[in-house]
N, C-alpha and C positions, 0 to 999 in steps of 0.2 A: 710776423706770422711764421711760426716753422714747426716741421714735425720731423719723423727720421728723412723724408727723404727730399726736402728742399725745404727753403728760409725765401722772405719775401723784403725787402731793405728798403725803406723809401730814403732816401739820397738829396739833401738840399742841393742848389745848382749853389756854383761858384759867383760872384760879384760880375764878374766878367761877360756873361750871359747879357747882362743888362745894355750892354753897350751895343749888342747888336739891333734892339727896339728904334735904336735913333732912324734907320733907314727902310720902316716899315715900308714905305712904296714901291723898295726895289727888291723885295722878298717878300711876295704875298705866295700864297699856298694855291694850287689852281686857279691863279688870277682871282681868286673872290673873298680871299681873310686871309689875316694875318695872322699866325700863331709860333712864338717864341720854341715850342717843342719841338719843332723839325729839327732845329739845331743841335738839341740834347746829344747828338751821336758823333758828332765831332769833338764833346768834351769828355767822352767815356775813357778813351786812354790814360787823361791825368787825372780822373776822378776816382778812377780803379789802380792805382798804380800795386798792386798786389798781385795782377793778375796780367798774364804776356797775350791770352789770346781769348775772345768770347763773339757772342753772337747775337746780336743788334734786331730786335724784329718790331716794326709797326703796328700797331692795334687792332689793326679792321684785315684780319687774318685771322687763319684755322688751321693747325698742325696735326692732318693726319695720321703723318710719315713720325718714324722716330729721330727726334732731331741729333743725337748722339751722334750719328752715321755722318753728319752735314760738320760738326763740331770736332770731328776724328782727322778728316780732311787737309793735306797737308799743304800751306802756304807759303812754305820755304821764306825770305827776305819778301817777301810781295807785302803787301799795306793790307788787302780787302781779298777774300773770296765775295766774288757777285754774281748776280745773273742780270743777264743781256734786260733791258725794256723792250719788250718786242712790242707793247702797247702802243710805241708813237708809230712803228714801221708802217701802217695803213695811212697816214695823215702825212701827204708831202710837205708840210708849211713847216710842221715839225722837225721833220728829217732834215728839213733844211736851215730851220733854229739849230741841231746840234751838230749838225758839221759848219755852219759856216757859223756861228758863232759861239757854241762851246767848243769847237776845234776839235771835235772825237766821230770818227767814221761812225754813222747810227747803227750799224751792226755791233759795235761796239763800245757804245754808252748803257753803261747799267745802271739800275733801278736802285734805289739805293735806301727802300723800306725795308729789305731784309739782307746782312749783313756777316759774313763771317770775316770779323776783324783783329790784325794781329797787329795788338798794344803794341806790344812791346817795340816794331818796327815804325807805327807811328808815332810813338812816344818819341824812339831815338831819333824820329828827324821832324818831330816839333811841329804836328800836324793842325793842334791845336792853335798853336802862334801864328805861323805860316795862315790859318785860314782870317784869324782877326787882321793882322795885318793888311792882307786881300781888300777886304773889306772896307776896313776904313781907308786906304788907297784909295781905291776905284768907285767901290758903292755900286757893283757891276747889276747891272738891271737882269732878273731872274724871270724865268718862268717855272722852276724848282730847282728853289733855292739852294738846301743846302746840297741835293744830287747833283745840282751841276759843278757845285765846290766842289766834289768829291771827283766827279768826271775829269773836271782838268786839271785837277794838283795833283791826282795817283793816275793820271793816264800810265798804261805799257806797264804799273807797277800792280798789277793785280790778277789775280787767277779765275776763268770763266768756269761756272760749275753748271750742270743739269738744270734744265730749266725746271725739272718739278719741284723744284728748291726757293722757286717763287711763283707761282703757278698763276697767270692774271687771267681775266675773263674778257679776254681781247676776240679780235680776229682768228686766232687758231684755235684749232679744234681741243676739246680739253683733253688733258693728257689722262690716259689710263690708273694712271697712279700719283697723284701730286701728293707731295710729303709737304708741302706749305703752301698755303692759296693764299692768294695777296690780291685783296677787293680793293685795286687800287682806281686813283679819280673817281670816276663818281659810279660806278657801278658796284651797290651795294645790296646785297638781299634783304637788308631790314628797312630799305626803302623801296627797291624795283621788285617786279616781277620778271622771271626768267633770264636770272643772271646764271651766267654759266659758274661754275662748282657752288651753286646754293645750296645742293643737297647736305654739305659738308656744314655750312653752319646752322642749317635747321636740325638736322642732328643733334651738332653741340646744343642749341638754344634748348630744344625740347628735354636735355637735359640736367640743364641749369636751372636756378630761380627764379629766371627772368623773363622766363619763355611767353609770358601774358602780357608784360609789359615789353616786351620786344614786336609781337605782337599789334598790339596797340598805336606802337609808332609807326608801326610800317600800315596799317589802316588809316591813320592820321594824318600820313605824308601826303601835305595837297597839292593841286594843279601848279597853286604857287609856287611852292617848292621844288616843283619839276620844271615849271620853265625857268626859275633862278637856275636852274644846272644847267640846263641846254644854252641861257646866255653866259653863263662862264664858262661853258665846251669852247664857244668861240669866243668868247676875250679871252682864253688861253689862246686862241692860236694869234689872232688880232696883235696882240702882247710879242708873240715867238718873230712876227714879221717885221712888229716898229722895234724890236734890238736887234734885228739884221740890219736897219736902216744905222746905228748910233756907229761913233767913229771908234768908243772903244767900247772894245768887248772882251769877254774872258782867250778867244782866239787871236785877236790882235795884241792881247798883251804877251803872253806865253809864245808865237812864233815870232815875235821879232824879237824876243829873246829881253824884251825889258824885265822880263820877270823867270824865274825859273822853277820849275815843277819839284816838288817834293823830290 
């Protein structure tokens, strides 16, 4: 698909992808599926080798803001421009999954569904390799997946930007201007009622083609469907408590120095 002013590329995955399937139980997605795509953004570096820097964003998001502004941004040697997850900040069990076993202060574990990532500095120190390697090593038991891969191997190497650069429908109040909204876990407007920045994709939807059939699903979405979420809110965290219990974890690998960070 292209006209003058953007092209749309679909991209076969590498062979490589495949290898990661073997340890579905220790990378499921919100504790409740497993799906091979979360990982697609650890291989964009050598899949793009044309290109030194670009910008990573998850599906179930709305780009008010002009993202050019987010993309101008300068990363100097850093890996990732990110924004913080303030999502877990309200749920102790959580904050205490990423410090005491992703080893990253929870003020400063970022979200890792939208992305300003500079190839070129993950290319040259082999982020792509470094993460399979990880992997089949350890087989490190996840509560998200590949953001915690990302949290411990680019710790200290990454630039904190604006949080309206991923704007989530948490605990804080919405912000006046988000330039990317990020319906992350399970609060989604084409299933809940009064998710915070809804107004931003009922917008989009009523002006797309889909806006009947978006519609439809979100009248469809049943009881069932809603307590499957509420029991995967907590076997996520159930999940975050029994990998503090395990003897190795992404923080016992990387502080005792068995292993060393990008």
């Amino acid at each position: 698909i292209a006209d003058d002013d953007f092209s749309i590329q679909f991209t076969p995955m590498p062979e490589t992808l495949s290898q990661i399937g073997e340890w579905k139980s220790a990378n499921k997605l919100r504790a409740d599926y497993f799906t091979l795509t979360i990982f697609i953004r650890l291989f964009l570096p050598d899949l793009f080798p044309q290109y030194d820097k670009a910008i990573y964003l998850d599906s179930d998001i709305c780009v008010p803001g002009d993202i050019s502004k987010m993309y101008e941004i300068d990363l100097g040697d850093n890996y990732l421009g990110v924004i913080n997850d303030y999502s877990i900040a309200g749920v102790p069990d959580l904050v205490r999954y990423v410090e005491d076993a992703i080893g990253v202060d929870h003020t400063r574990y970022f979200n890792s569904g939208i992305l300003l990532m500079n190839f070129r500095e993950m290319r040259e120190h082999h982020l792509t390799e470094r993460f399979l390697d990880l992997m089949a090593r350890y087989h490190f038991d996840t509560i998200a997946p590949d953001q915690d891969y990302l949290n411990a191997m680019c710790k200290d190497k990454v630039v904190y930007l604006d949080r309206v650069w991923d704007s989530m429908p948490c605990e804080l109040p919405e912000f006046a201007d988000p330039q990317i909204i990020h319906y992350n876990l399970f609060d989604k407007p084409w299933c809940y009622d009064n998710v915070k920045y809804e107004k931003y994709f009922w917008d989009a939807a009523r002006r797309s083609n889909f806006y009947d059939e978006i519609v439809e699903y979100k009248n469809s979405y049943s009881s069932e469907q809603k307590e499957k979420d509420k029991e995967s809110q907590m076997a996520l965290v159930m999940n975050a408590n029994k990998i503090l219990d395990e003897p190795v974890t992404m923080k016992t690998v990387f502080e005792s120095g068995q292993e060393a960070r990008l």
